[in-house]
N, C-alpha and C positions, 0 to 999 in steps of 0.2 A: 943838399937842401938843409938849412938851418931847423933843428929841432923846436915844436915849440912843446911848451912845458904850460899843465896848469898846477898849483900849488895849491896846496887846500892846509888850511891852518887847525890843526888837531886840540881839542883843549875840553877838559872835563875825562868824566870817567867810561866804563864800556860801551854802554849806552849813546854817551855823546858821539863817541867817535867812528858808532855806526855810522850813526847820520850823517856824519862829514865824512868820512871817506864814502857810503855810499853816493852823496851825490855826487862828489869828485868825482867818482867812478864813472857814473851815468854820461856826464858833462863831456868827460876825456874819451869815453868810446862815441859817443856822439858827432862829437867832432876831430876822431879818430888821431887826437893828439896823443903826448904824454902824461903822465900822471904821476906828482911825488908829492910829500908829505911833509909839514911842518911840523916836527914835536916839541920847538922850543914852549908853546903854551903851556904844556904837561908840568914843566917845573912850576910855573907858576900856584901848578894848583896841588903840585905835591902827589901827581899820577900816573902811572905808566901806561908805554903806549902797548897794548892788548891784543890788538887785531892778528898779528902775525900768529896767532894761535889759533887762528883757521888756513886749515892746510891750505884751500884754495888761494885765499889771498897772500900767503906765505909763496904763492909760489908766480905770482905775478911779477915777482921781483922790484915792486917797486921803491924806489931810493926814498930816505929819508933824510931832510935839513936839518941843521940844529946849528945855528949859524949868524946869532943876528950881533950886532954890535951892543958896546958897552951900554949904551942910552936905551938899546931896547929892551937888552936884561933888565934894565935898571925898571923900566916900565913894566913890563911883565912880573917882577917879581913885587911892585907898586902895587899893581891895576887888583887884584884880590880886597885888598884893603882899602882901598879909595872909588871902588867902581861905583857905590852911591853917587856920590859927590860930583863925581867926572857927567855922571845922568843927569844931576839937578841941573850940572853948571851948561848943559848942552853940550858939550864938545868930546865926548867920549870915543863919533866916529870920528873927530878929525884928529883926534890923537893918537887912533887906532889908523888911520892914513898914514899919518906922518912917520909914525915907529915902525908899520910891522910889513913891511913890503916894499924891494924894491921895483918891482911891474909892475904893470896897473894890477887896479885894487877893486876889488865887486863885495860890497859889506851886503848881508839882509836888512832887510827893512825891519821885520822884528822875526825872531827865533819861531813864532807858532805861525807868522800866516804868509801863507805859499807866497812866491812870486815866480807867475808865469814866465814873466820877462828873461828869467834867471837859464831858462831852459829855451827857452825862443832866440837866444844869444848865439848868435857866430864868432866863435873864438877861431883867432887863424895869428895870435900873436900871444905871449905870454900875458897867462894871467893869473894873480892870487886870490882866493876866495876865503873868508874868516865871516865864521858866523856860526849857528848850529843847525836850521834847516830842518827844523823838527815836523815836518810833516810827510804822508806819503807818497805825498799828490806829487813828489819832487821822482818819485822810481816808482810808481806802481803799475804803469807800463812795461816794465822793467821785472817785473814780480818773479820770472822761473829764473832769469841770470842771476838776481839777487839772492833767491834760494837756492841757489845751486852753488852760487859762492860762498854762502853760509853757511856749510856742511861743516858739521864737527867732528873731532877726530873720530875714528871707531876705536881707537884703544881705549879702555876704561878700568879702571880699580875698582877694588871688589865693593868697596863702600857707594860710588857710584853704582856699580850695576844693581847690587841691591835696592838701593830707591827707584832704581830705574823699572826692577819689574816691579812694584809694587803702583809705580804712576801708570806703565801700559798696564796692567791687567786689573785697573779699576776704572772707574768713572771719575778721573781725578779732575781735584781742582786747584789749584796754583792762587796760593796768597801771597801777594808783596808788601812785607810793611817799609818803610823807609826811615829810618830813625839816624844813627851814625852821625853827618854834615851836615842833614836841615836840624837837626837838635844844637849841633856844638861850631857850626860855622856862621859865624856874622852875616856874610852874604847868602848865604843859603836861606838862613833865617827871614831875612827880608824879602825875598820873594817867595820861598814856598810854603805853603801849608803845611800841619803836622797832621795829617788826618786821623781824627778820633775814633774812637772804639765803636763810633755809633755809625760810619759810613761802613764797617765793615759786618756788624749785624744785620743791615740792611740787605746789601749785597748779597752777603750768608744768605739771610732768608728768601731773594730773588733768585737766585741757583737752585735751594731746594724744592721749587715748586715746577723746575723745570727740569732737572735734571734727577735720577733715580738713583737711590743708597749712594751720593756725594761722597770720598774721600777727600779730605783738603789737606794740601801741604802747605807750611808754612817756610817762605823764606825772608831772611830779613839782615842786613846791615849792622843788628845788634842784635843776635836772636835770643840769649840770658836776657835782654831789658825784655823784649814781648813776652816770655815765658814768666816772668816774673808781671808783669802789669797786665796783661789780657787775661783778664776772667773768663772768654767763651772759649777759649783753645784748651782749656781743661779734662775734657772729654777725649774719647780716645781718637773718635773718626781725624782727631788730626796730629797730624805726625809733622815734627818740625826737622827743616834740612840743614843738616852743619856739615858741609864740604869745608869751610875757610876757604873757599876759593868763590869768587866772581862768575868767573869762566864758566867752572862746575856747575854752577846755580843754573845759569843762563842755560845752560843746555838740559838741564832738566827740568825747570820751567818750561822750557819749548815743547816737550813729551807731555807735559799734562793734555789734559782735555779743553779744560775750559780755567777764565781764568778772572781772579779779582786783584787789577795794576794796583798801583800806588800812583801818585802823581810825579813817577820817575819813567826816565826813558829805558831807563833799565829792564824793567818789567812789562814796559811797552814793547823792547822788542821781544821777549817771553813770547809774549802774547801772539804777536806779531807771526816773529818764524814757526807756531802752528800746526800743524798741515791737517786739521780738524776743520774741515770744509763748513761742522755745523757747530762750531764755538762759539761759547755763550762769554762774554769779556764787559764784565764790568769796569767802569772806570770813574773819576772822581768829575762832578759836575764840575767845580771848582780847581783849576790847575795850580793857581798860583794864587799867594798874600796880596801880590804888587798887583798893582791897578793896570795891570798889559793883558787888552784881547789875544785871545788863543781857539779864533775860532778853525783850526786845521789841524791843530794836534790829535784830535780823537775821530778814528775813521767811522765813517759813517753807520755801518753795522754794530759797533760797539756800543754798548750802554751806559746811559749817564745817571748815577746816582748821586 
């Protein structure tokens, strides 16, 4: 019996590539096919692919492409720089058809709002999926597989472990600011917000009234710019994290208590993998610059400032 395969097109940074291979994942045990991975995107954006640094998904062995023709390199390493334009001109999905798949093709409708249809679909012949898929309405049926597949390593260095007890044996709270590509990338710029100093005193002040003797950490993308430009991180209750790693963050973000995102997926899933049953997660009311609804991106429980 011929294998059938669904391909899931990787693109963007840790964050993103949750979300695409999580729903990959869901889709393909679902329909108890196979399941492998596009990383040709990654170049385009100048990112690595990350995932295999959870043991569990390291060990599902699943195959990675990197394989498309000269016209679609050519595209791909285009589409960063012109993805405006391709949006005004309408035809971004048909060019995103044409180039980057040869099975049939399942695009989202937009990045923040669910589509039930996506999950109600009988796959029983190859299919490629390219999109992000940023809600969690796509696996939250799904939610002990998911964390269970999340598990990060138990090995740790000593710099880690030390944050690590300071975030269990406090009341900790987890800051993400996002500065880095929405400051210095064009496209970035154009869709996302640079949240102000003034969504994060807010916030601040909505944690202290609920939570008792708060410690916050701070992590961030450019941690020397925040420590230089945020006047309230001054004080001592907050300790900022410089792993230089991603990974590192991400897994320590996840141990805090409670938590204030950024309008990245990055710190979404922070928040996200948890296991703080009575988490308090502030989030930005405003997701994005660009005039695109995003009413699915922020789970119901979570709060909107």
């Amino acid at each position: 019996m011929k294998k059938v395969f669904l391909t899931v097109y990787c693109q963007g940074g840790l964050g993103n590539q949750l979300f695409q291979f999580i729903v990959g994942y869901v889709l393909a045990n679902k329909n108890k096919i196979n399941l492998r991975i596009n990383i040709e995107r990654l170049n385009s954006y100048d990112r690595q692919f990350e995932l295999h640094r959870f043991p569990e998904i390291n060990r599902l062995y699943i195959s990675k492409i990197n394989n498309h023709n000269f016209f679609a390199k050519t595209y791909l390493y285009l589409y960063p720089k012109f993805y405006k334009t391709l949006k005004i001109l309408g035809i971004y999905s048909l060019i995103n058809f044409f180039f980057l798949a040869k099975n049939k093709k399942k695009f989202e409708k937009s990045p923040f709002i669910f589509n039930e249809d996506l999950l109600k679909k009988k796959i029983d012949k190859n299919l490629s999926i390219a999109g992000f898929f940023q809600s969690e309405k796509y696996f939250i049926n799904y939610k002990k597989n998911v964390l269970k597949l999340l598990r990060f390593p138990k090995k740790k260095n000593k710099l880690l472990q030390n944050y690590l007890d300071l975030i269990k044996t406090s009341n900790s709270v987890a800051i993400h600011i996002r500065r880095g590509d929405y400051l210095n990338n064009p496209k970035a710029r154009y869709f996302y917000d640079i949240l102000k100093e003034d969504y994060y005193k807010k916030s601040i002040s909505y944690v202290k009234k609920r939570v008792k003797n708060p410690l916050f950490f701070i992590f961030s993308d450019d941690i020397n710019l925040v420590k230089n430009t945020f006047l309230i991180f001054k004080e001592k209750k907050y300790i900022f994290i410089d792993t230089k790693s991603s990974f590192s963050d991400l897994y320590l973000m996840s141990n805090c208590k409670n938590f204030i995102i950024a309008n990245s997926t990055f710190s979404w899933w922070g928040a996200w993998l948890s296991k703080n049953r009575h988490k308090i997660v502030c989030a930005p009311k405003k997701w994005l610059r660009a005039k695109i609804s995003t009413p699915d991106i922020i789970p119901e429980s979570w709060v909107k400032i």
